[in-house]
One Martini backbone bead per residue (centre of mass of N, CA, C, O) as a GRO file, in nm:
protein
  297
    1UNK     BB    1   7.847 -11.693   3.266
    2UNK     BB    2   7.637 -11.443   3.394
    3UNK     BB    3   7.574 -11.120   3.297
    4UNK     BB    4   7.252 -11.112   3.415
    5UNK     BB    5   7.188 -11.194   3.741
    6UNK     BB    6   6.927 -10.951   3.774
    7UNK     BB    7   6.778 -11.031   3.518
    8UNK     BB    8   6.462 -11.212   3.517
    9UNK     BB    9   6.323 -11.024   3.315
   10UNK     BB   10   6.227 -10.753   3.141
   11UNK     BB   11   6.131 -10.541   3.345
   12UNK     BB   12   6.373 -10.510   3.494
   13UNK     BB   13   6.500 -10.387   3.280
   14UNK     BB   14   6.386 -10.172   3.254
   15UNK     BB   15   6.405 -10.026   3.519
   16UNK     BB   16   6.694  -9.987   3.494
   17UNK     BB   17   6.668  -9.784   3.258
   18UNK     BB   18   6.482  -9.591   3.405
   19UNK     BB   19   6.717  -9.504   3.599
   20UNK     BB   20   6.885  -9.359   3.346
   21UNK     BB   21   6.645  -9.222   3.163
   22UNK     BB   22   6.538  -9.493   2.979
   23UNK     BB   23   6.217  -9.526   2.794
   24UNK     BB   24   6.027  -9.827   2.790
   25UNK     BB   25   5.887 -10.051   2.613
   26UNK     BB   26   5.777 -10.366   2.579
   27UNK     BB   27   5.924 -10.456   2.317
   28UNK     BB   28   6.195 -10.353   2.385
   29UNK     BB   29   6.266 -10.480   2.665
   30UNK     BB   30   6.243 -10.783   2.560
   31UNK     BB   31   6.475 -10.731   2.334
   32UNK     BB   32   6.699 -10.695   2.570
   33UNK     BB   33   6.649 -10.953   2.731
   34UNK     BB   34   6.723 -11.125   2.523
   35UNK     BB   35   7.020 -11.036   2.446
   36UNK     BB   36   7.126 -11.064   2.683
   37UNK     BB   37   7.054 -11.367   2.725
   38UNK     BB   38   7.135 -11.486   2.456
   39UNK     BB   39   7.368 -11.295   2.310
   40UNK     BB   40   7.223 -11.088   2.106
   41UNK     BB   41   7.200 -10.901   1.886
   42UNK     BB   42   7.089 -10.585   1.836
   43UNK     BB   43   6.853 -10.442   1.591
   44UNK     BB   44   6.807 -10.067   1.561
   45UNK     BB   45   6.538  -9.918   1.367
   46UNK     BB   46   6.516  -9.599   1.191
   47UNK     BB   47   6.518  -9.291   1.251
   48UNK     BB   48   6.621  -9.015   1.360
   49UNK     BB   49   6.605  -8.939   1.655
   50UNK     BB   50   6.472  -9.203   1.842
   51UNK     BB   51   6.716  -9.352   2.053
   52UNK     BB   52   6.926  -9.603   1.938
   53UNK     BB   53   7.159  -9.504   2.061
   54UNK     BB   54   7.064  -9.444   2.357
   55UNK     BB   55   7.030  -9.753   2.415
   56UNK     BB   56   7.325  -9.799   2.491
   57UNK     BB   57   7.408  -9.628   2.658
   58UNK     BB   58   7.185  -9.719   2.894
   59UNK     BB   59   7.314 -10.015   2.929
   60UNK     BB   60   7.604  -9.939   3.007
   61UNK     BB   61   7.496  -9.812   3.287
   62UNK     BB   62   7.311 -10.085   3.365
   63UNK     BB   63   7.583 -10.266   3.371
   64UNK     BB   64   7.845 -10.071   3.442
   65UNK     BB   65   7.981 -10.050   3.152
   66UNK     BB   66   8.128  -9.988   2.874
   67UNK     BB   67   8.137  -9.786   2.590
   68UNK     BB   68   8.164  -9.891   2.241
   69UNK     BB   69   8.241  -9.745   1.965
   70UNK     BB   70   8.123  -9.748   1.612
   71UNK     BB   71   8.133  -9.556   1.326
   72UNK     BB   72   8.029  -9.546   1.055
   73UNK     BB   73   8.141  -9.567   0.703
   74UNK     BB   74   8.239  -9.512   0.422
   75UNK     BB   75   8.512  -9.691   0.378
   76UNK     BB   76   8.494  -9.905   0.593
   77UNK     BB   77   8.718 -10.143   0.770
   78UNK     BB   78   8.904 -10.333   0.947
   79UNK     BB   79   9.155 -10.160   1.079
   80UNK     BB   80   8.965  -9.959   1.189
   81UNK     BB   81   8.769 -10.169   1.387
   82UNK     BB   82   8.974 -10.376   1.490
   83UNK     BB   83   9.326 -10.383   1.374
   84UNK     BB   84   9.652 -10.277   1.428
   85UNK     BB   85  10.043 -10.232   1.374
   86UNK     BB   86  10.259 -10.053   1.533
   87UNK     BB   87  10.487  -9.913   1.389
   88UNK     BB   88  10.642  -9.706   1.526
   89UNK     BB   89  10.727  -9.923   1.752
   90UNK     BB   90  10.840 -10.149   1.583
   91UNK     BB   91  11.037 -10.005   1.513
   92UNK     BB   92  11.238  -9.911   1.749
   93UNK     BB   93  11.240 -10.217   1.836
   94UNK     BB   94  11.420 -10.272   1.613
   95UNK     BB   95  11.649 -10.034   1.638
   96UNK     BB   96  11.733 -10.170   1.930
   97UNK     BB   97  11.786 -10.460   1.824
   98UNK     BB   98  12.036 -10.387   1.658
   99UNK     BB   99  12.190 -10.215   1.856
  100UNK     BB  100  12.203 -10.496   2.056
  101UNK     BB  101  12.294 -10.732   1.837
  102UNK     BB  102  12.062 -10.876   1.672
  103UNK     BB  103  12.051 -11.204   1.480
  104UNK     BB  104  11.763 -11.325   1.503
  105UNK     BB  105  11.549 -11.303   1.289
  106UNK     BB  106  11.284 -11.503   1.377
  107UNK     BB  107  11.260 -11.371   1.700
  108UNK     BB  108  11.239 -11.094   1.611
  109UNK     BB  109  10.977 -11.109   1.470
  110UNK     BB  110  10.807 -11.208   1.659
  111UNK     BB  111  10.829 -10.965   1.823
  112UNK     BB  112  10.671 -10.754   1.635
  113UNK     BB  113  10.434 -10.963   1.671
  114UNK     BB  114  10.322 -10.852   1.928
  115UNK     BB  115  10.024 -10.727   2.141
  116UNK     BB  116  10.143 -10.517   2.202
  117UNK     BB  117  10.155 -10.417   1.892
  118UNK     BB  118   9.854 -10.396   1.893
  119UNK     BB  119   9.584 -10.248   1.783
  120UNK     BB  120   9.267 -10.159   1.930
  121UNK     BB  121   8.977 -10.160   1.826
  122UNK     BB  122   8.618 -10.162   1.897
  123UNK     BB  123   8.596 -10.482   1.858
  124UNK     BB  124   8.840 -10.568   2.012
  125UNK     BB  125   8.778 -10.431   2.266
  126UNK     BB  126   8.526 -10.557   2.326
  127UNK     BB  127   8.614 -10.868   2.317
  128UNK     BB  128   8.824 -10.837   2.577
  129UNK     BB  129   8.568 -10.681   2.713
  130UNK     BB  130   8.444 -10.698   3.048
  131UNK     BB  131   8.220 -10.580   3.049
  132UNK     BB  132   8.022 -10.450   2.769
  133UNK     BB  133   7.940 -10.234   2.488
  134UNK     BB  134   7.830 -10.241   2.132
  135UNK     BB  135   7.850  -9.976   1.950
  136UNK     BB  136   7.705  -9.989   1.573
  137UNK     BB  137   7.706  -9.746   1.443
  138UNK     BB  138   7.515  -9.677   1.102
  139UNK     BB  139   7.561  -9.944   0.903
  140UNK     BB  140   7.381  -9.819   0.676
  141UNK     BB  141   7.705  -9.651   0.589
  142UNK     BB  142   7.843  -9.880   0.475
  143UNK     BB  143   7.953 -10.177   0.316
  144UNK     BB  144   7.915 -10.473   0.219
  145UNK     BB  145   8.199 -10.595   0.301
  146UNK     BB  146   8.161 -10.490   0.613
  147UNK     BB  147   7.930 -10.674   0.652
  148UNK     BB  148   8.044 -10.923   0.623
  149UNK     BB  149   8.280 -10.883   0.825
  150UNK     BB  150   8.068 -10.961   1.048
  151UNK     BB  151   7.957 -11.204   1.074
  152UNK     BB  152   8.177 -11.382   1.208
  153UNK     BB  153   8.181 -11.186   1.473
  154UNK     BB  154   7.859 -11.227   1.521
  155UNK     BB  155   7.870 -11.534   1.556
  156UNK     BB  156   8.157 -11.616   1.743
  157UNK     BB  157   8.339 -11.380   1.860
  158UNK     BB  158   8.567 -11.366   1.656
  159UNK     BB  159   8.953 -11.328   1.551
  160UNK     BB  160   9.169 -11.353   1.338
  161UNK     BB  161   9.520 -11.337   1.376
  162UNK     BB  162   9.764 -11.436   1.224
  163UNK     BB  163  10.025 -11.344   1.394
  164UNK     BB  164   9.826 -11.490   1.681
  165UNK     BB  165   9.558 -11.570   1.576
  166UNK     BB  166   9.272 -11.649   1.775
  167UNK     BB  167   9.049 -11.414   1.904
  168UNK     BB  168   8.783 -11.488   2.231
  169UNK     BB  169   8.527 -11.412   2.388
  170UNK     BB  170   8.445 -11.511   2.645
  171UNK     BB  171   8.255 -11.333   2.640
  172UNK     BB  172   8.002 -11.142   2.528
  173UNK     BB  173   7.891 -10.885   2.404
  174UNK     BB  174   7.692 -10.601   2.392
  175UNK     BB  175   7.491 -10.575   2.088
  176UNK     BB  176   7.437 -10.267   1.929
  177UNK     BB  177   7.298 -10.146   1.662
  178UNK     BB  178   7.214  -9.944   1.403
  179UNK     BB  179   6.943  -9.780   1.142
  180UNK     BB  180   6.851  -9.530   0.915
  181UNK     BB  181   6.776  -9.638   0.614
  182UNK     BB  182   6.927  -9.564   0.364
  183UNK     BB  183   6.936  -9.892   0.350
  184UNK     BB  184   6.993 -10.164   0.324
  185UNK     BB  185   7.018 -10.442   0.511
  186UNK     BB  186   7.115 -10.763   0.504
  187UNK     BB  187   7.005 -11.076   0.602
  188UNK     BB  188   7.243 -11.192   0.736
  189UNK     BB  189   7.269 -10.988   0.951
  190UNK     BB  190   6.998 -10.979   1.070
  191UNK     BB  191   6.955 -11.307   1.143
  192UNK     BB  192   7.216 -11.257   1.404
  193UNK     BB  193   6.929 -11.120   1.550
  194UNK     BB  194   6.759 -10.880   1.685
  195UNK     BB  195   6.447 -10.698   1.609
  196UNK     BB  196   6.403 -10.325   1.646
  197UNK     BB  197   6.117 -10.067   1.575
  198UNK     BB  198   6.136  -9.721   1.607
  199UNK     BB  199   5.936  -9.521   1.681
  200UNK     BB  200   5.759  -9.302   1.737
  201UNK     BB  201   5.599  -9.137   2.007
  202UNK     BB  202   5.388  -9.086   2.188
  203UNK     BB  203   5.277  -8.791   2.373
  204UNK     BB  204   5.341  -8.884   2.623
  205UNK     BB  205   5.604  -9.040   2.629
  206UNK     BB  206   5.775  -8.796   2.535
  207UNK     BB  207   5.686  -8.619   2.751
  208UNK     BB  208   5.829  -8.782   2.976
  209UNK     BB  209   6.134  -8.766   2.841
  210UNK     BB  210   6.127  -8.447   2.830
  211UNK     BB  211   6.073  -8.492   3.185
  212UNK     BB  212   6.343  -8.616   3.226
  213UNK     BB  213   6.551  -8.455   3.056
  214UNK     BB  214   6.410  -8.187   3.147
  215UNK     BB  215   6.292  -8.087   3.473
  216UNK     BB  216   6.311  -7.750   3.463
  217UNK     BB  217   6.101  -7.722   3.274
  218UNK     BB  218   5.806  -7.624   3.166
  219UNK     BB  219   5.522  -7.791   3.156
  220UNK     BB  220   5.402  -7.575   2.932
  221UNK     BB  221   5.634  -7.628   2.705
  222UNK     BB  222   5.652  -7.941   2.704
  223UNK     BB  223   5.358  -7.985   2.623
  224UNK     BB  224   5.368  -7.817   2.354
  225UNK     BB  225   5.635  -7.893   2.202
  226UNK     BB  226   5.511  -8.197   2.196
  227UNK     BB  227   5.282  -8.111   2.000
  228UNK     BB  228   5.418  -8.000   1.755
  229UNK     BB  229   5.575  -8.251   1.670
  230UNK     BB  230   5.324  -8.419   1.618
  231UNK     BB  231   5.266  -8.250   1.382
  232UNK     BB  232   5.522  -8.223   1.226
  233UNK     BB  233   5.461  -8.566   1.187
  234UNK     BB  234   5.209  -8.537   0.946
  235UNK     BB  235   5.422  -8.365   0.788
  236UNK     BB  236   5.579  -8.394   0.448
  237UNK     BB  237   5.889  -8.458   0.552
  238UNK     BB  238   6.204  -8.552   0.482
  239UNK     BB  239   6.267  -8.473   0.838
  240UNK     BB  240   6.079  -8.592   1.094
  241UNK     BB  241   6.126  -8.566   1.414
  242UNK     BB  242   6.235  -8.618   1.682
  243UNK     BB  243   6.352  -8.639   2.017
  244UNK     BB  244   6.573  -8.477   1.991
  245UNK     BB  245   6.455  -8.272   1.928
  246UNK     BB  246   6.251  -8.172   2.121
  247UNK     BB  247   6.453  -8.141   2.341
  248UNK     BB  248   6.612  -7.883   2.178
  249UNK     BB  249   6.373  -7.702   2.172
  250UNK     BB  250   6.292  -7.673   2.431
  251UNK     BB  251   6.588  -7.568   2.543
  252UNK     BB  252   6.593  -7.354   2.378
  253UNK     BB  253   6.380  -7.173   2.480
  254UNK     BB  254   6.442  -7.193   2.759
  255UNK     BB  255   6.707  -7.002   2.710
  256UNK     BB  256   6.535  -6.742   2.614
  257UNK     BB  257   6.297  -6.758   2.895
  258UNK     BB  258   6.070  -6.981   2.818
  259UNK     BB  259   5.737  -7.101   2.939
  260UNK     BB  260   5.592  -7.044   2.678
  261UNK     BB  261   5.432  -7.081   2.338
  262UNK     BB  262   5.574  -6.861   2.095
  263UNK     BB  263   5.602  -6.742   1.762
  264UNK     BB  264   5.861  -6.601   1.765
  265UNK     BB  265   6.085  -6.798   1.884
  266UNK     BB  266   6.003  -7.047   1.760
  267UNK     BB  267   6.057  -6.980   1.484
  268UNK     BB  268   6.377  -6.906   1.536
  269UNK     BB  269   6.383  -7.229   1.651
  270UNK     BB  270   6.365  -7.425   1.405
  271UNK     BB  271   6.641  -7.532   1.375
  272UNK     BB  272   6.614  -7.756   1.644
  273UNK     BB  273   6.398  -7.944   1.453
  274UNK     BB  274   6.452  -7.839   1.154
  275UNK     BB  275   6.705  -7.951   0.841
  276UNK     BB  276   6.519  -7.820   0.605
  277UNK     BB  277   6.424  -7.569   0.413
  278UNK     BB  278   6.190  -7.788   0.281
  279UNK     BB  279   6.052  -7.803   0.586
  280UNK     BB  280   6.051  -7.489   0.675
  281UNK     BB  281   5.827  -7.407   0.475
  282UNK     BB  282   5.598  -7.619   0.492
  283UNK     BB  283   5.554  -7.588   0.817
  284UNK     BB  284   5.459  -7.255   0.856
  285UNK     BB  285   5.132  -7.296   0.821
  286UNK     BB  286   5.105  -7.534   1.069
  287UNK     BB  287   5.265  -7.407   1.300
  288UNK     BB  288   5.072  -7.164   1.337
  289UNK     BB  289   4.821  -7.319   1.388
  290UNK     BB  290   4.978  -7.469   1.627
  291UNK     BB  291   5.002  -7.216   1.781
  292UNK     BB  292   4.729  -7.110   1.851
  293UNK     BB  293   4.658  -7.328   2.013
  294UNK     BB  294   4.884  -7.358   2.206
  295UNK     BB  295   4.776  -7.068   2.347
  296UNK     BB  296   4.507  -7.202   2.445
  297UNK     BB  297   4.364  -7.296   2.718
   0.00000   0.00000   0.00000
């Protein structure tokens, strides 16, 4: 049973990614492709906001189907991810069947570990859910240990629950990983996926994605304010800009009620692309200077 039987190539991946809203590259399109097509998780690596995120979204989209979330984070476990057991509704109907005078203790224990009392977490309710896409982002904020258990559910698709057995996807869900590159992700995990490294876009490429994104924006605002993004990731900053400060920027100038930029909003609004005081000290002299030219006819 295939899960995508209208892309037939890359191309197509791209056009409908791009009726979304999401504009993709050579490289990437192939890598969604082949996702699709093999089952195989796609792991996408990179800086913070450079699109990672949105293209589960854009996937979830242009297939159809829900988009299930996973966050990441420090100290989350398996009951968080996959599946927990409904305590009060369980005490409920012990004490319902006690007082309805059940005496068979081990029918009655089946009866509480039944499905209905099973709560579906992000992974299972993925695993169960046909079509879906499965977003576990920002993977490298996890502990090593959930790193583990996600291999065999990576590689199965499938989770035993001792006390129902294995639950397995009929289909596999369409799972794409996200890494802000934290820390290193283990070879085990990254083996089980296709893997794609996010840049920053080029001029041109970003400049579209923010007159996609914001087609109401003057066009010589959306094109100054992604020329000095591009300057601003060529300076030693902690991080970067993505496109999504880019976005940002431009956003919020346009909110000012400006057509093209000027340095005194410019620079009011330079919270909305950069995140850290040592790097807004660092940029406001190269800033300075590209808002200069920026101005220039």
């Amino acid at each position: 049973m295939s899960r995508i039987p209208d892309f037939k190539e890359p191309d197509d991946v791209r056009a409908r990614l791009e009726e979304t809203g999401y504009l993709v590259d050579d490289g990437l399109a192939v890598a969604c492709f082949l996702a699709l097509r093999l089952h195989r998780p796609l792991f996408c690596e990179g800086d913070a906001g450079v699109g990672k995120t949105a293209l589960a979204a854009a996937l979830a989209e242009a297939l159809d189907a829900p988009l299930i979330r996973l966050q990441c984070h420090e100290g989350i476990d398996a009951s968080q991810a996959l599946y927990d057991w409904d305590f009060p509704r369980q005490l409920l109907h012990l004490r319902a069947a006690e007082a309805a005078g059940a005496v068979d203790a081990d029918r009655l224990e089946g009866e509480l570990y039944d499905r209905r009392f099973l709560i579906a977490r992000p992974l299972l309710r993925a695993l169960e859910t046909w079509p879906s896409v499965l977003l576990i982002d920002e993977i490298d904020r996890a502990d090593d240990e959930f790193e583990a258990f996600l291999l065999e559910l990576l590689s199965e698709f499938s989770v035993t629950v001792p006390e129902l057995g294995t639950l397995r996807a009929e289909v596999p869900p369409t799972v794409v990983l996200t890494s802000n590159r934290t820390r290193e992700v283990h070879d085990a995990l990254k083996r089980r996926c296709l893997y794609h490294w996010f840049e920053h876009p080029g001029f041109d490429r970003e400049l579209a994605i923010v007159r996609r994104r914001l087609p109401g924006v003057s066009a010589r605002l959306a094109e100054q304010v992604t020329a000095l993004v591009q300057t601003l990731r060529t300076e030693d900053l902690l991080k970067p800009p993505g496109v999504a400060e880019t976005i940002d920027w431009v956003e919020a100038l346009d909110a000012l009620g400006a057509s093209e930029v000027d340095a005194e909003p410019a620079m009011a609004t330079l919270g909305s692309v950069l995140k850290y005081r040592e790097d807004a000290e660092r940029a406001r002299g190269p800033l300075l200077a590209a808002l200069r030219d920026a101005r220039s006819p």
